[in-house]
C-alpha positions in Angstrom: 94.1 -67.4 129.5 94.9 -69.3 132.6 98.3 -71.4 132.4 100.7 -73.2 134.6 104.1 -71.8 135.3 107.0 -70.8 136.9 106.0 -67.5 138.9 109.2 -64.7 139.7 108.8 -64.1 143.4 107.8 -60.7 144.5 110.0 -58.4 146.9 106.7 -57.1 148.8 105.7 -59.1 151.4 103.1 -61.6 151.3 99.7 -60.6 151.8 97.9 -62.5 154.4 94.9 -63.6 152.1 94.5 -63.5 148.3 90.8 -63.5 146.8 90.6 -64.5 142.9 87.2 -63.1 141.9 85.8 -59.7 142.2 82.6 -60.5 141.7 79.7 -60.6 144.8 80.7 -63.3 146.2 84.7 -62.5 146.1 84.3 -58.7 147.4 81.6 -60.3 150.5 84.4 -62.6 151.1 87.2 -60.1 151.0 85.2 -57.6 152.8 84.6 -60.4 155.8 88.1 -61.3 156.1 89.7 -57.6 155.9 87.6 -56.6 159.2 90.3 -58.1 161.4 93.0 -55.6 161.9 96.0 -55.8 160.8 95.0 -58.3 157.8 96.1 -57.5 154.5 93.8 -58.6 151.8 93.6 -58.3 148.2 91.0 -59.2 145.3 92.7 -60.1 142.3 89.8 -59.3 140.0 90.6 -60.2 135.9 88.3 -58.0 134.0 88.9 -54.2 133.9 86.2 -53.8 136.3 84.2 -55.5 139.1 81.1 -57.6 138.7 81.8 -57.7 134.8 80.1 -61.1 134.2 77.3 -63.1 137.1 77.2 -60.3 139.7 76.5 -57.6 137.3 74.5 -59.2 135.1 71.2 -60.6 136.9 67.6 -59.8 137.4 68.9 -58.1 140.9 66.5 -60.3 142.7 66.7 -60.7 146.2 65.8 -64.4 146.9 63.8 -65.8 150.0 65.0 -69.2 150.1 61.5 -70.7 149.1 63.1 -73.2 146.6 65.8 -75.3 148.3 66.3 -77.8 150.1 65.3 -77.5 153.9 68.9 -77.9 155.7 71.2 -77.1 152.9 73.5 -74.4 152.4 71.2 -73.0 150.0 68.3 -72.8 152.2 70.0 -71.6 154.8 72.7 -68.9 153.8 69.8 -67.4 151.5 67.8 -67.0 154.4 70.4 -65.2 156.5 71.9 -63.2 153.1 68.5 -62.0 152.4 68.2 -60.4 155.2 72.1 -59.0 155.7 72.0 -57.6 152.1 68.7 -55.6 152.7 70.5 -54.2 156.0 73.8 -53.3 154.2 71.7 -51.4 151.8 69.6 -49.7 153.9 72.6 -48.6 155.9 74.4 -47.4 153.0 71.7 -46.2 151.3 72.2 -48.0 148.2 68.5 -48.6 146.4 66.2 -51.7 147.2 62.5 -52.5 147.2 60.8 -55.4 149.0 58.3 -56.3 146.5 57.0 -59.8 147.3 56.7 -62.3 145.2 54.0 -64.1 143.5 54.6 -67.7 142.5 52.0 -68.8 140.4 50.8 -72.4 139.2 49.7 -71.9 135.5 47.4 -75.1 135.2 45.5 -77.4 138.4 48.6 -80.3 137.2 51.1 -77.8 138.9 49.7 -77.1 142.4 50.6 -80.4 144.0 54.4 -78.8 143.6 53.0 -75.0 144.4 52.1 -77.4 147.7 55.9 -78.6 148.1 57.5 -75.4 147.4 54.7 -73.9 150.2 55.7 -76.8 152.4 60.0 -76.1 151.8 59.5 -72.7 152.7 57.4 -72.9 156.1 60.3 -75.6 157.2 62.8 -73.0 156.0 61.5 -70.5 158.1 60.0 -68.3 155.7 57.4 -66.1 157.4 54.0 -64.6 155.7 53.5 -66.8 152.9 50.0 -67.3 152.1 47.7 -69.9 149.2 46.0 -68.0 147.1 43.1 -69.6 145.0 42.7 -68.8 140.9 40.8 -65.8 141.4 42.7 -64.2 144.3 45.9 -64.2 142.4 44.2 -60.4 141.2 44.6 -59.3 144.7 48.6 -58.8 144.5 49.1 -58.6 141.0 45.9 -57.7 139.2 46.9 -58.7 135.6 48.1 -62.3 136.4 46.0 -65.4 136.3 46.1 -69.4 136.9 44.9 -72.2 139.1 46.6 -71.2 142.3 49.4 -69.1 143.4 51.5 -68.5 146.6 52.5 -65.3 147.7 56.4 -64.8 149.1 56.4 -61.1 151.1 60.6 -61.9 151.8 61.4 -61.0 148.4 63.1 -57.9 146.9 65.0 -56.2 144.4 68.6 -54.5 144.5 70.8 -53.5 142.1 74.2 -55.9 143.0 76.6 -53.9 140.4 76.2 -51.4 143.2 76.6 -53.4 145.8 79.7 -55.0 144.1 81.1 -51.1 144.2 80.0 -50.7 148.3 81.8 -53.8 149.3 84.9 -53.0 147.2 84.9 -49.2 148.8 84.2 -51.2 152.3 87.5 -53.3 151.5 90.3 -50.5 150.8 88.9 -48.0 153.3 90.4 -51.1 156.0 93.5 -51.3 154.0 92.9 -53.9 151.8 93.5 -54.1 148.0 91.4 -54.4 144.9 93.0 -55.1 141.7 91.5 -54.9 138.4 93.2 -56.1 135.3 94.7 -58.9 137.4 93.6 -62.4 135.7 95.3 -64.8 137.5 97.8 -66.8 135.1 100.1 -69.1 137.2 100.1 -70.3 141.2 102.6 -72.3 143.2 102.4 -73.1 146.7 105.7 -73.0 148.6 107.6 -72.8 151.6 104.6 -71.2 153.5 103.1 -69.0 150.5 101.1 -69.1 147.1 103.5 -67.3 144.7 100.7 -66.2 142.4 101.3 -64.3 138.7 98.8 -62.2 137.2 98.4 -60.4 134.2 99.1 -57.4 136.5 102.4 -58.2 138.3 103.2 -60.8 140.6 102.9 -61.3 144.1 102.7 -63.9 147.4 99.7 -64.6 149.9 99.8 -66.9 152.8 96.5 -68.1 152.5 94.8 -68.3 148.5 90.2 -68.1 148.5 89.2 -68.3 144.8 85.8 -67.3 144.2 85.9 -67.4 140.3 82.5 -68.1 139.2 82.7 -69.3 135.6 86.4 -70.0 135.7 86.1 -71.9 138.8 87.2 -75.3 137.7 90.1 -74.0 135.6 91.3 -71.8 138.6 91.0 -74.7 141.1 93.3 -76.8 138.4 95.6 -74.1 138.0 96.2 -74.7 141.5 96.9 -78.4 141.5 93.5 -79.4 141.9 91.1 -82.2 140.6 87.9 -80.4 140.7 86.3 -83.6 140.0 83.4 -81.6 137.9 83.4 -78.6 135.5 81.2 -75.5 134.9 78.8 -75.6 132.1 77.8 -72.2 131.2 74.4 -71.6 130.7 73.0 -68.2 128.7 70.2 -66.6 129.6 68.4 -63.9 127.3 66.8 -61.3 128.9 63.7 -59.3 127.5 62.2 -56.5 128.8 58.5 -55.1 128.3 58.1 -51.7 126.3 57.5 -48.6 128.5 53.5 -48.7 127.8 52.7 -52.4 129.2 55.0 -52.4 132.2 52.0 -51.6 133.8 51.4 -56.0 133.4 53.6 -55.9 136.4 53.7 -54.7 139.8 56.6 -56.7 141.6 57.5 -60.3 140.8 55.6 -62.9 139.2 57.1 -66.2 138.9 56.1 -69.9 137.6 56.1 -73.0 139.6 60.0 -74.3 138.6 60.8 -77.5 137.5 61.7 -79.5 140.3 64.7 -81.7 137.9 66.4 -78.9 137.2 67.9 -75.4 139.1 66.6 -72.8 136.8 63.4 -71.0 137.9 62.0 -70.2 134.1 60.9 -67.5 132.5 59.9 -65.0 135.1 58.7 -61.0 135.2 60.7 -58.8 137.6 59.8 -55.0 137.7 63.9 -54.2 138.6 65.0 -51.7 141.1 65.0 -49.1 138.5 61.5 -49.7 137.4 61.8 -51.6 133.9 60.2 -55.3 133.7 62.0 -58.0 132.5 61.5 -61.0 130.8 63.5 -64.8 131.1 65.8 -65.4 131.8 66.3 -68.8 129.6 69.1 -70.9 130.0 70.6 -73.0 127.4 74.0 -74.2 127.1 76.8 -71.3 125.9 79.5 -72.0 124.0 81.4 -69.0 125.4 81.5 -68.7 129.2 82.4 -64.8 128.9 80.2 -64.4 125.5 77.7 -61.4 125.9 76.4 -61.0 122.0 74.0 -63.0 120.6 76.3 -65.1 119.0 79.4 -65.4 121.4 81.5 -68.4 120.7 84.6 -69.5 121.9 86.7 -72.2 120.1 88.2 -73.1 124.0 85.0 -73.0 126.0 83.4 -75.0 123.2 85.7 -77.8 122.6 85.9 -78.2 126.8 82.0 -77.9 126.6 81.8 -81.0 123.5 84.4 -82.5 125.5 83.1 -83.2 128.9 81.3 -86.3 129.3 79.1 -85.2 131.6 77.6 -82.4 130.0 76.4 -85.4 127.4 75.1 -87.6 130.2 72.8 -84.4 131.0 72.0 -83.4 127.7 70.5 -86.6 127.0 68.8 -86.6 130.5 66.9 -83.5 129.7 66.8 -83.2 126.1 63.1 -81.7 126.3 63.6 -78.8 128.4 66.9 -78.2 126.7 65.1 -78.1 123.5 62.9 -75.4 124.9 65.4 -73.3 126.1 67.1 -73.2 123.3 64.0 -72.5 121.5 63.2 -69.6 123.7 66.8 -68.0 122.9 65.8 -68.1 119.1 62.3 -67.0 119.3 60.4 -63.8 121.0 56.9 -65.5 120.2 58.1 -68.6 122.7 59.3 -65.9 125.5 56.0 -63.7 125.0 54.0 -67.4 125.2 56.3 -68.9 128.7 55.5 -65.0 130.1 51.5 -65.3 128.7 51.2 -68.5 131.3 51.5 -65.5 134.0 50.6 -62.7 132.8 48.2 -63.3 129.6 48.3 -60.0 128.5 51.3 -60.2 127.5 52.5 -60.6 123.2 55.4 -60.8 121.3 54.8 -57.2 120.2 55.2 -56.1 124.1 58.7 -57.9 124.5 62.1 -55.6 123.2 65.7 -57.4 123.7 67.1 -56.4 126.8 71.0 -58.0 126.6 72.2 -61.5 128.1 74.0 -63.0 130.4 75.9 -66.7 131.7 75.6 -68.2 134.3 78.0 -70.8 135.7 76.6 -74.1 136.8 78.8 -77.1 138.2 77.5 -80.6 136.3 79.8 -83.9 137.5 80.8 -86.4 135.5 77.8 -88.6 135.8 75.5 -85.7 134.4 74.2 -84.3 137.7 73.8 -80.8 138.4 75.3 -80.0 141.7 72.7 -78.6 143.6 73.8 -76.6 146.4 77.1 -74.7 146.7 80.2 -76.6 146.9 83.7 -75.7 148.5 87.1 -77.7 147.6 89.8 -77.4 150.2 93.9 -77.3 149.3 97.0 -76.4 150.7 96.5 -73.0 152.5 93.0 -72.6 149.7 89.4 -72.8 149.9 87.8 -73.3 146.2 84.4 -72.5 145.7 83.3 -74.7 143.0 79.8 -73.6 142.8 77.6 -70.8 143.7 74.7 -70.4 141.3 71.9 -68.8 142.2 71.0 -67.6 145.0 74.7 -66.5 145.6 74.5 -62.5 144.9 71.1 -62.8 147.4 73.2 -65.4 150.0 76.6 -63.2 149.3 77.5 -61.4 152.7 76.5 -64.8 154.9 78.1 -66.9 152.4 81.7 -64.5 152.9 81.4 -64.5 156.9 81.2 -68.0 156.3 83.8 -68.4 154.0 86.4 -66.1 156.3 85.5 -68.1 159.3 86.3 -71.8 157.3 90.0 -69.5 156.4 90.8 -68.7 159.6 90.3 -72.6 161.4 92.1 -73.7 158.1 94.9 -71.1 158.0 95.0 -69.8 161.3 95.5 -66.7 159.2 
């Protein structure tokens, strides 16, 4: 549990730059910022191992930026990622597939927006996309159907728990540090130096990057900081299609998303070790760290039930909540969302697969922050959130991040 406090000062010296977070985005960061010589580093990561919670428990989808906003961070650090993650795991011979995607307009009502997401790719540079009419849609995956589709070639499949492991490896073989066990429990900046106290010992860093993923608002408090937002955790239930009907699916299928809101729906991804999943969904958590079915946490609720803006969105998008929800309770909903795709597939195809949470910054007015968001202290850079397509935008996102560190810190 993270708390305020008076922190005993080490007797090592201060570290140059501390990194609260080991998941993708923390170790990219880290990994960026311990290639200068001579800079000591270390990731203060609080679970027992790395990529425990968003990094580690994904689709391992390799995004091509098709889906945001032409000139946002989004758009364009998941363009460059992409392509940065597929080279670091070539080189490394870690596994990864470029599949393609197929994104495919259920009904004739959804191809005006199969048309806008068409149109946001081509201005975010995305090469090889091509229409495809109804009865085309056969050509790339031949048990899917619909009005229209759109084919994405810059799209792929890794497995980022392994990637997580490279870029930690990558990090101590230059000297720097990775710490597990190390929850982060009080921070004071002082005379120069963020005397920080972890659940493994205590220590000092000149310069303090938190890359905390569903703790990131109670880290960047922790630190003296008005977030001016918080993360709403948002569960996803995975499914997977038994071994006889993965056949249904060759790469990646996906529906047209609804353009209100950042989740892509329920979408089939043949993963880099062959298996097919299902979802995920996303409806609101009431544990931000809960993996059973029925997680619960008495803090992360009452925060939840107490934040005004989660309300102010609730009420904005009651329907699709109400479906999400219903899809977390229900195999027959899942096997009908995947059906709009693929409509082959029943409720008798679809096994449980596990869950994860994903972390999801809303303000106080009920939006959802849209693209990632950075929050600057004293000698700290905050990032407040990094949904997806952070694991595909992860290595662009940490040179980035290191750069912004050493104009702020001169570190």
């Amino acid at each position: 549990q993270l708390s305020a406090g008076t922190v005993p000062r080490p007797s090592a010296r201060p570290f140059d730059v501390a990194v609260v977070g080991g998941g993708i985005v923390g170790l990219a960061t880290a990994r960026a910022l311990a290639s200068r010589p001579g800079r000591r580093v270390v990731v203060l990561e609080a679970e027992a191992r790395l990529a425990r919670h968003q990094s580690g428990r994904n689709s391992g989808v390799v995004h091509s930026g098709l889906y945001y906003r032409p000139g946002s961070r989004k758009a364009r650090l998941c363009r460059e990622g992409a392509e940065a993650l597929f080279r670091f795991c070539a080189e490394r011979g870690l596994p990864h597939r470029r599949t393609g995607k197929l994104v495919v307009a259920a009904t004739p009502a959804e191809l005006p927006r199969l048309e806008e997401l068409e149109r946001r790719g081509r201005a975010n540079g995305l090469a090889g996309l091509r229409r495809l009419r109804g009865g085309e849609l056969g050509e790339v995956e031949p048990h899917a159907a619909g009005a229209g589709g759109l084919w994405v070639p810059a799209t792929g499949v890794v497995d980022f728990a392994r990637v997580c492991e490279a870029l930690a490896e990558e990090v101590r073989s230059v000297g720097g540090e990775v710490r597990t066990g190390a929850r982060l429990a009080a921070a004071r900046a002082a005379a120069g130096v963020w005397a920080l106290e972890t659940s493994a010992g205590a220590l000092e860093c000149r310069f303090l990057v938190a890359c905390a993923g569903l703790q990131a608002d109670r880290v960047a408090r922790l630190c003296g900081l008005a977030p001016g937002l918080a993360i709403v955790p948002f569960r996803g239930d995975y499914w997977r299609l038994v071994a006889g009907r993965r056949r249904l699916v060759r790469g990646l299928i996906y529906p047209v998303p609804d353009p209100g809101l950042p989740f892509l729906g329920v979408h089939l991804t043949r993963r880099i070790d062959g298996a097919v999943e299902a979802g995920p969904n996303a409806a609101p958590a009431l544990a931000r760290e809960g993996y059973r079915r029925w997680s619960f946490s008495p803090r992360d609720a009452v925060a939840l039930a107490g934040y005004p803006g989660f309300w102010r969105l609730a009420r904005r998008h009651w329907r699709s909540g109400a479906a999400e929800i219903r899809r977390a309770l229900s195999r027959k909903a899942v096997a009908a969302a995947a059906a709009r795709l693929v409509p082959e597939v029943r409720p008798r195809d679809l096994e449980r697969a596990g869950w994860g949470v994903g972390a999801q910054a809303v303000e106080r007015s009920g939006e959802l922050v849209d693209d990632f968001r950075l929050l600057e202290g004293e000698r700290a850079l905050h990032v407040l959130n990094a949904p997806s397509p952070a694991a595909t935008a992860s290595l662009a996102i940490g040179r980035e991040l290191a750069e912004r560190v050493e104009r702020a810190g001169g570190i």
